[in-house]
C-alpha positions as CSV (number, residue, x, y, z in Angstrom):
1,X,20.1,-32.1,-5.6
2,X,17.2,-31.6,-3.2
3,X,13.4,-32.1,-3.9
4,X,11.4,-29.6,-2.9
5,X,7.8,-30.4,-2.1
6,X,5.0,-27.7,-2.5
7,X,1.5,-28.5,-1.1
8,X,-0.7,-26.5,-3.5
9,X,-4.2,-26.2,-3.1
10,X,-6.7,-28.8,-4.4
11,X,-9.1,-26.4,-5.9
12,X,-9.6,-22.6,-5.6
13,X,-11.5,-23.3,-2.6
14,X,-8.5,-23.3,-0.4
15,X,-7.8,-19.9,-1.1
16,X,-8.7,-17.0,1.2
17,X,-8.0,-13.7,-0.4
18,X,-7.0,-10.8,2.2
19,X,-8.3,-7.5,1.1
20,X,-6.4,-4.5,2.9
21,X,-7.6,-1.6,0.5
22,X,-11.1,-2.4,-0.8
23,X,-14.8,-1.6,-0.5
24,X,-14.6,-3.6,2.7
25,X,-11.5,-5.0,4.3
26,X,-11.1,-8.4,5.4
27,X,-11.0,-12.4,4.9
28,X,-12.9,-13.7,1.9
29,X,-13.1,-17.3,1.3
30,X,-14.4,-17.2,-2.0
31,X,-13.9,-15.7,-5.4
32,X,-16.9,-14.4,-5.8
33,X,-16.9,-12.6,-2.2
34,X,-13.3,-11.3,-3.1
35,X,-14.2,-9.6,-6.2
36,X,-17.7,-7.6,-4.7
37,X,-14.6,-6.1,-2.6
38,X,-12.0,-5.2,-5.5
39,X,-13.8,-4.4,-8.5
40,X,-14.4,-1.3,-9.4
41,X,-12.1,0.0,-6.3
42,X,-9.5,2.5,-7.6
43,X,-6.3,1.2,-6.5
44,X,-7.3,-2.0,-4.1
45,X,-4.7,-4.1,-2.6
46,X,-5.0,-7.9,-1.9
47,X,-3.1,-11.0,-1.7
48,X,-4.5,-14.5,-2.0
49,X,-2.9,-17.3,0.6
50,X,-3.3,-20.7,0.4
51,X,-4.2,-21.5,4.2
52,X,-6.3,-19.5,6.5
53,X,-3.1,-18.7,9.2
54,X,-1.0,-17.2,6.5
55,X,-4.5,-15.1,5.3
56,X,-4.9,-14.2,9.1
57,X,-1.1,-13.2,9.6
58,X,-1.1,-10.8,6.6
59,X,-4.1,-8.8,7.5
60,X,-3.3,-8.3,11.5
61,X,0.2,-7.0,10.4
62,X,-1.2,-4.8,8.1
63,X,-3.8,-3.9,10.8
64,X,-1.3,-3.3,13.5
65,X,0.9,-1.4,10.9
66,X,-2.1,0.8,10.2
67,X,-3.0,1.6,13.9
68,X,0.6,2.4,14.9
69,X,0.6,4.7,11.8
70,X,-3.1,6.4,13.1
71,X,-1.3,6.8,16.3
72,X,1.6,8.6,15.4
73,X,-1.3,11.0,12.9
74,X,-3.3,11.2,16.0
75,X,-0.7,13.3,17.7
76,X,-1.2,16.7,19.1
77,X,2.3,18.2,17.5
78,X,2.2,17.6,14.5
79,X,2.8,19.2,11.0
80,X,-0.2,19.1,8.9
81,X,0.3,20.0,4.6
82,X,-2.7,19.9,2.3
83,X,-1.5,19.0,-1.4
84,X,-3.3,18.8,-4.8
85,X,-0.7,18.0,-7.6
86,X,-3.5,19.9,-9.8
87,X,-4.1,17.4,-12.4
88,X,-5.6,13.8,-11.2
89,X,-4.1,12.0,-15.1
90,X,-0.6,13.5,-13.6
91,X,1.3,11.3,-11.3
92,X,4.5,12.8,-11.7
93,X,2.9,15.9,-10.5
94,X,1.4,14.6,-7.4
95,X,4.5,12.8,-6.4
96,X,6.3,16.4,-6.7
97,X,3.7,18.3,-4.9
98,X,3.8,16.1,-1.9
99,X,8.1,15.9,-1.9
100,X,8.2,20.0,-2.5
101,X,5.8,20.2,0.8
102,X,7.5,18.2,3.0
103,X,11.3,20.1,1.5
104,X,9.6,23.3,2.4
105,X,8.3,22.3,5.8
106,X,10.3,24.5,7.7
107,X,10.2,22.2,11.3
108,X,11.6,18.7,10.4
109,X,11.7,17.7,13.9
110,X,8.2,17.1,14.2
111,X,5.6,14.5,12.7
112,X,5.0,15.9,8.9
113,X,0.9,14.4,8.0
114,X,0.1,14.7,4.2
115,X,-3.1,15.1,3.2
116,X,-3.3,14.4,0.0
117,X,-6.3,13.6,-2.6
118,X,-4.5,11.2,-4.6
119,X,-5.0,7.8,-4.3
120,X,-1.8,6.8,-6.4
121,X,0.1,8.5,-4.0
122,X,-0.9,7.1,-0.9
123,X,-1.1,3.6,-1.7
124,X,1.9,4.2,-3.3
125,X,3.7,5.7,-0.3
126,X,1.6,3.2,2.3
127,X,1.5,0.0,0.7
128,X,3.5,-0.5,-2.8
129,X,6.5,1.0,-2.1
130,X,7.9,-1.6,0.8
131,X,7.4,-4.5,-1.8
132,X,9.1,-2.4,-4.7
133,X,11.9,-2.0,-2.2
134,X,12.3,-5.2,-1.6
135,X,12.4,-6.5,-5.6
136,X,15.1,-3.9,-6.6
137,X,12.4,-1.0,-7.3
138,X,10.7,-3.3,-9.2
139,X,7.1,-4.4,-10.2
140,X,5.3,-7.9,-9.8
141,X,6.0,-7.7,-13.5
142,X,9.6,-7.0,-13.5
143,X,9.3,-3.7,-14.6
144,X,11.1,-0.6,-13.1
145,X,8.6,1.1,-11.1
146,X,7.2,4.5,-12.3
147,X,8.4,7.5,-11.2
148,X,11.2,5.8,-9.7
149,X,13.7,8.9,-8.9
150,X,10.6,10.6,-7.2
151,X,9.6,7.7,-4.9
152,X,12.8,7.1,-3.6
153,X,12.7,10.9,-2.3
154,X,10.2,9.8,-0.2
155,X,11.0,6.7,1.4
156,X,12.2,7.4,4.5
């Protein structure tokens, strides 16, 4: 049987919490800091690390990740759909608006941007969904995710 040996931080000062969806992205090295960012943000994303390389690693990746995706909805030939699932308490209904557009895009060759006003769906579909992937279709409480059958229409 082998020992495993976890350094874990000394206090919550150690912590640096990365926010990537917030009031202002970046590094915070405090509580305090963190939550000006996240609270009362509809849908924010963030991750707390326990050193500041780890905290560092996780935000440029996301960075990099968003700029290739800016580049690609930066492009000149392109497909650009405008939905509104019609009802913001409806998630079900956005999810179907946005997979209907892209099934009746008639070009599938080309680069399909969604504009969409729903911020369930695109954090959903630009930051959630890689990590429910990855547990099963799971939540970080175990659960199956929502609207399960729907999502995996659009991950592509």
């Amino acid at each position: 049987m082998a020992l495993l040996s976890v350094k874990m931080p000394k206090s919550l000062d150690n912590i640096f919490y990365v926010v990537l969806i917030g009031h202002t992205p970046g590094i915070y090295d405090t509580l305090e800091k963190y939550k000006e960012q996240v609270n009362n943000f509809p849908f924010a994303y963030y991750r707390k690390c326990l050193t500041l390389e780890k905290a560092n690693e996780f935000f440029n990746n996301y960075q990099l990740k968003t700029k290739r995706k800016n580049e690609i909805l930066n492009l000149n030939d392109k497909i650009v759909i405008y939905t509104d699932g019609s009802c913001k308490d409806n998630e079900k209904a956005e999810l179907y608006t946005v997979i209907r557009a892209i099934e009746t895009c008639e070009n599938q060759d080309k680069v399909i941007e969604i504009k969409t006003d729903s911020r369930y769906v695109v954090n959903a579909c630009e930051v959630w969904i890689n990590n429910w992937k990855k547990n099963n279709w799971k939540t970080l409480r175990n659960k199956v995710v929502k609207n399960k059958d729907l999502f995996e229409k659009l991950d592509f």
